[in-house]
C-alpha positions as CSV (number, residue, x, y, z in Angstrom):
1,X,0.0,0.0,0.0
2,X,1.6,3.2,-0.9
3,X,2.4,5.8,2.0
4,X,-0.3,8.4,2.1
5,X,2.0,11.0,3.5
6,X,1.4,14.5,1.5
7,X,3.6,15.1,-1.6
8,X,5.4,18.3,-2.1
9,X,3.1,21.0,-4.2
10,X,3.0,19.8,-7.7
11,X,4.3,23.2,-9.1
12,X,7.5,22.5,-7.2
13,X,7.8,18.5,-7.9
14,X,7.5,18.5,-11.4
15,X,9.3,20.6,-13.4
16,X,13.0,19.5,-11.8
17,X,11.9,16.1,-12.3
18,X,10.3,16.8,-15.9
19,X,13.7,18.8,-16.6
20,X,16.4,15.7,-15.3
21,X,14.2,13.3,-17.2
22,X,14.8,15.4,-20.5
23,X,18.4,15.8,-20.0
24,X,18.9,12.4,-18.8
25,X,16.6,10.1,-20.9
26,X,15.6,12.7,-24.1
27,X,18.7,14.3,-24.9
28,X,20.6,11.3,-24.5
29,X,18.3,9.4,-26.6
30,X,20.9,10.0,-29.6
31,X,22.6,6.7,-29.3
32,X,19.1,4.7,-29.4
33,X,18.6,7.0,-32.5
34,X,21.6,6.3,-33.8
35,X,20.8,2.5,-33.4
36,X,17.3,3.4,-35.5
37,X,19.7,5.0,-38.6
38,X,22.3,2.2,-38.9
39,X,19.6,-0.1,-39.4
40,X,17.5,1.5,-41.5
41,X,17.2,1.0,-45.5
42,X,18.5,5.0,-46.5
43,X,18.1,7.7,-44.0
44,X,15.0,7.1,-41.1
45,X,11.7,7.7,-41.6
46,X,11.7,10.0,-37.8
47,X,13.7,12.6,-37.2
48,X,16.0,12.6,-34.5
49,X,13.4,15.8,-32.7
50,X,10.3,13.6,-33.7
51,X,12.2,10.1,-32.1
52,X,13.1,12.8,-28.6
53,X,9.0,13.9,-28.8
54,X,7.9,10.1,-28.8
55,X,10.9,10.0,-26.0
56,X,9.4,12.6,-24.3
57,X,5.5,11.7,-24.4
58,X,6.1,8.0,-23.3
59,X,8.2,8.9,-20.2
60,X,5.7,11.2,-18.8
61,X,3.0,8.9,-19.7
62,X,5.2,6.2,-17.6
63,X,5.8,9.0,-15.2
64,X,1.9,9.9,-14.6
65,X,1.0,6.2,-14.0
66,X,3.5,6.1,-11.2
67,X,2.5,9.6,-9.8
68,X,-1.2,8.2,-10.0
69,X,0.1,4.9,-7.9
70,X,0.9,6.6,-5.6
71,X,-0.8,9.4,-5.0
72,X,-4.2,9.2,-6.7
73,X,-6.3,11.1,-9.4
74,X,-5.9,14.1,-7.8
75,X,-2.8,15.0,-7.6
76,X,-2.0,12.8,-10.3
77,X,-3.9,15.8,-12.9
78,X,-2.5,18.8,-10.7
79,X,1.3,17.2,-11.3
80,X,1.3,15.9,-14.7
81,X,-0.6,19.7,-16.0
82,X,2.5,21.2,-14.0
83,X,4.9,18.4,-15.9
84,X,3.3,18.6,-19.5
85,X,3.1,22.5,-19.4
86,X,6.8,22.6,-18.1
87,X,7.7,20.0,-21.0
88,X,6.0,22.3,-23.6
89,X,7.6,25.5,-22.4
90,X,10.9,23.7,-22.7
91,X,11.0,22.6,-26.4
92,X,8.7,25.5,-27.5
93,X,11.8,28.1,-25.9
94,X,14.6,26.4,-28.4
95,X,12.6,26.4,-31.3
96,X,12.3,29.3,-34.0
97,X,9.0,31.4,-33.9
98,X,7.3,30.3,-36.5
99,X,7.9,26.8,-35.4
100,X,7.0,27.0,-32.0
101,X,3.2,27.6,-32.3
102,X,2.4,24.8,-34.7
103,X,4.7,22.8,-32.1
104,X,2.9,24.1,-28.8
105,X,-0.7,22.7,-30.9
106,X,1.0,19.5,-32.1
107,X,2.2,19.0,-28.7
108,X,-1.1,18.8,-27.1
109,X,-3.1,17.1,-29.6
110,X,-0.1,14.2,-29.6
111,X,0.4,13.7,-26.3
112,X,-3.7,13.2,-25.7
113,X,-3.3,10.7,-28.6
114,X,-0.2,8.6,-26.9
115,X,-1.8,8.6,-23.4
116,X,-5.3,7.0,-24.8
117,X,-3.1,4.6,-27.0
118,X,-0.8,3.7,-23.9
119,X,-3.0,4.0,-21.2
120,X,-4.6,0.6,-22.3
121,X,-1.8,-1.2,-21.9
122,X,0.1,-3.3,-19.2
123,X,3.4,-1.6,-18.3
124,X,5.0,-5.1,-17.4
125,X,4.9,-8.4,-18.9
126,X,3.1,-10.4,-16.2
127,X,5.4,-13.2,-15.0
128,X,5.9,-16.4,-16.6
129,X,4.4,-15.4,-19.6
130,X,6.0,-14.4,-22.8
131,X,2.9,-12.8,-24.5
132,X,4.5,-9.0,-25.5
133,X,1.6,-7.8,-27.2
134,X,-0.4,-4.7,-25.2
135,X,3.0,-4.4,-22.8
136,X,4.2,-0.8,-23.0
137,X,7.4,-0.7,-23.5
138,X,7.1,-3.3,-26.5
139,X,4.6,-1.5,-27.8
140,X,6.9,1.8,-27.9
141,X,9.9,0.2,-29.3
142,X,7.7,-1.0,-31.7
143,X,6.3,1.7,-32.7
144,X,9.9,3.7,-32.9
145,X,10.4,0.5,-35.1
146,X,7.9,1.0,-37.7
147,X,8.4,5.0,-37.4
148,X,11.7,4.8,-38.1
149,X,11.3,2.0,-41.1
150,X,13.6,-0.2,-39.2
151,X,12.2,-4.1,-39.5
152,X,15.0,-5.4,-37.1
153,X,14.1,-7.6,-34.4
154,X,17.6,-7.2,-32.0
155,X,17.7,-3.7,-33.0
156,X,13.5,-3.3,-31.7
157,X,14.9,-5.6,-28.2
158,X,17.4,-3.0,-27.6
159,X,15.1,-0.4,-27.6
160,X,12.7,-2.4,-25.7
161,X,15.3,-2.6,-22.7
162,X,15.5,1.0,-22.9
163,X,12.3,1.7,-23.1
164,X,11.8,-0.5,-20.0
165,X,14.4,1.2,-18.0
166,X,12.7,4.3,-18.3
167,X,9.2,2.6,-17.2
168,X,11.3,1.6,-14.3
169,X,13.1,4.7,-13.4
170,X,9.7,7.3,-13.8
171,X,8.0,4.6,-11.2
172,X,10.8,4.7,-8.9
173,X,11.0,8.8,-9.5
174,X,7.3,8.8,-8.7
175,X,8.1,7.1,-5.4
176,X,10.9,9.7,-4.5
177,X,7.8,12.5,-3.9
178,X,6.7,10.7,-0.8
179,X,8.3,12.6,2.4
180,X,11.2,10.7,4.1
């Protein structure tokens, strides 16, 4: 049963963690890009911005299941507005004006779209099965996959492992809220 104990105020919480998980997990996403462009047939059907935006969207989704383990509906909205709307700001600040409003609507629109299509599925493979299908971070790496035009099975594991890690690490994050 998770502690009950108040979080800290969701304005506070989220954007350091929102900002470590971009320069930990997004930025660094280059060498799982990389992986995409050496196996794909000519140049890769997602940019490297568009492959750091899936990045980004399925973290926070990972991030907001955690938050809602723990704490509820709740907070769970209060924290993830304060997370998304920090994300936005961030990417929206680096890119050129006339970019940055059709990326502030995009944004939105895309990250309602990848919450519905993620939020059905499991975000483990229940044990002693080997049944993939519907478990997130198979699903991601498969979609990255087929974004990317990469038909690769080691090169979709890889990023399955990755993408696992960060289910992982957003979970244990989400934990980290709770007052010691």
């Amino acid at each position: 049963m998770p502690d009950q104990s108040k979080p800290p105020a969701p304005e506070s919480a989220a954007p350091p963690i929102v900002a470590s998980f971009i320069s930990e997990w997004v930025v660094c996403s280059e060498k799982e890009y990389t992986l995409l462009t050496e196996f794909a047939e000519g140049v890769p059907k997602i940019s490297l911005f568009d492959f750091q935006m899936e990045t980004l969207i399925y973290g926070l989704h990972c991030l907001d299941r955690g938050v809602f383990a723990y704490f509820g509906d709740g907070y769970r909205t209060a924290f993830m507005s304060e997370a998304f709307a920090f994300a936005c700001g961030m990417f929206a600040e680096v890119l050129p004006e006339p970019q940055r409003q059709q990326f502030l609507e995009e944004f939105d629109r895309h990250c309602a779209t990848r919450h519905l299509e993620y939020g059905v599925m499991k975000p483990l493979m229940a044990e002693g099965t080997s049944a993939m299908r519907n478990v997130l971070p198979y699903e991601f790496s498969k979609r990255l996959c087929i974004d990317a035009g990469v038909f690769n099975p080691p090169v979709q594991i890889a990023l399955m492992e990755w993408s696992g890690e960060i289910m992982t690490t957003m979970l244990k994050v989400a934990g980290t809220l709770l007052p010691h």
